[in-house]
C-alpha positions in Angstrom: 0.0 0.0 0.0 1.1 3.7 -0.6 1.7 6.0 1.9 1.0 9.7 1.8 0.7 12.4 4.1 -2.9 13.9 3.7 -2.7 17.3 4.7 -0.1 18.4 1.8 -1.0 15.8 -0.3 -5.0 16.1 -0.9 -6.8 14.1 1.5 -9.5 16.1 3.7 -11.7 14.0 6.0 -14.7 15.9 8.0 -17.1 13.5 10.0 -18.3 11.2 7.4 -17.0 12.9 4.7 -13.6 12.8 2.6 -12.5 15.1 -0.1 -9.9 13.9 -2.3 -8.3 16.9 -4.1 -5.0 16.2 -6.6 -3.1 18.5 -9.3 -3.9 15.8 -12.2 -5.9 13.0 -13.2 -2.7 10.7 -12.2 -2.3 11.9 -8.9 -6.0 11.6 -8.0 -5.9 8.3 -9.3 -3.3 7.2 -6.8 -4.8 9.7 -3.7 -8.0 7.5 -4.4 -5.9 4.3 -4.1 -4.6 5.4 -1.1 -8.1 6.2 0.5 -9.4 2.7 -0.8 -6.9 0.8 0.5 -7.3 2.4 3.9 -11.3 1.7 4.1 -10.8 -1.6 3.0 -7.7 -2.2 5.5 -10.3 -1.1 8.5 -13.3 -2.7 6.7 -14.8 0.7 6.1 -16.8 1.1 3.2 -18.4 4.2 1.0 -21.7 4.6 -0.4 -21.2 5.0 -4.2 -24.2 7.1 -4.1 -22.8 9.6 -2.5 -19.5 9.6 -4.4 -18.1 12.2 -7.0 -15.3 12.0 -8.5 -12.6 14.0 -10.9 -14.6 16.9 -10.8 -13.9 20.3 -10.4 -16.1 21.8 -8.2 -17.8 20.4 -5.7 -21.2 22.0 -3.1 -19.5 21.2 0.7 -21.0 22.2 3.6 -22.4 25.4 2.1 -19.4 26.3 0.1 -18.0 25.6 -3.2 -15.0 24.1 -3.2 -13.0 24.7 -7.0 -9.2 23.9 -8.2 -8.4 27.6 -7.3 -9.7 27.8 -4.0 -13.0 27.9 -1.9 -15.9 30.3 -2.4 -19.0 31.4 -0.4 -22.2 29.2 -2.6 -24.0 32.1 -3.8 -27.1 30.3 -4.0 -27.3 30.3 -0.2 -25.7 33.7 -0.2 -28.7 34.9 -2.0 -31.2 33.5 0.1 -29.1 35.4 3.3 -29.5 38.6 1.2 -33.4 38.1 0.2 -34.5 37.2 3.7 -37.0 39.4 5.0 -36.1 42.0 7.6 -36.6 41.0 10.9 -39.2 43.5 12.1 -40.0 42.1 15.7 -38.7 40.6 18.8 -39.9 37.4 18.1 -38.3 37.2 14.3 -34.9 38.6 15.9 -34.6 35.8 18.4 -34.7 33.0 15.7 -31.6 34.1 14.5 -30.7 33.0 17.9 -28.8 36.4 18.9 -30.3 36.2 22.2 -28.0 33.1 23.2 -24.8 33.3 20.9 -23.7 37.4 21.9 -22.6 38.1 25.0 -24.9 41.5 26.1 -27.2 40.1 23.8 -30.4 41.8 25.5 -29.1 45.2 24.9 -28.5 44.6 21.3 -31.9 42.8 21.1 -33.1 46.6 22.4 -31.5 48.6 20.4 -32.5 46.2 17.4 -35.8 46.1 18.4 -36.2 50.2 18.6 -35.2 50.7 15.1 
């Protein structure tokens, strides 16, 4: 089996998830050989279903991840934009700024005022 350091040489693995990224269709070939070997070694398996591969973009977690670099998805950036103005109390605290700022309430005020 091939060994390969992941971080410098394309491997990403978040919860369930692993992205295989590689400079040319050679590389990936051999990163994915790599990956394989290693689920197999540990009897891990993926579900083809989910699987992509040599493409390149991918949608992760929100973002799009492309050969130059990853980008805000503006598809979810648009719906942040278009969402209706919070005009009450009640709408404000969904966004859930009463529990994740600290002096929350007195921003909730001032919020709520204008």
């Amino acid at each position: 089996m091939t060994s390969f350091d992941p971080i410098s040489e394309g491997l990403y693995c978040f919860f369930n998830d692993i992205l295989v990224y590689s400079q040319n269709k050679e590389e990936h070939v051999r990163h994915l050989r790599v990956v394989f070997d290693t689920l197999v070694q540990h009897k891990l398996f993926a579900k083809w279903a989910k699987c992509k591969f040599a493409s390149s973009e991918i949608d992760y977690l929100g973002h799009i991840v492309l050969g130059q670099g990853v980008g805000a998805n503006l598809g979810k950036v648009k719906s942040m934009i278009n969402w209706p103005k919070p005009k009450t109390l009640k709408s404000l605290r969904f966004f859930g700024l009463n529990t994740l700022l600290p002096g929350s309430s007195r921003v909730m005020r001032l919020l709520h005022v204008h």
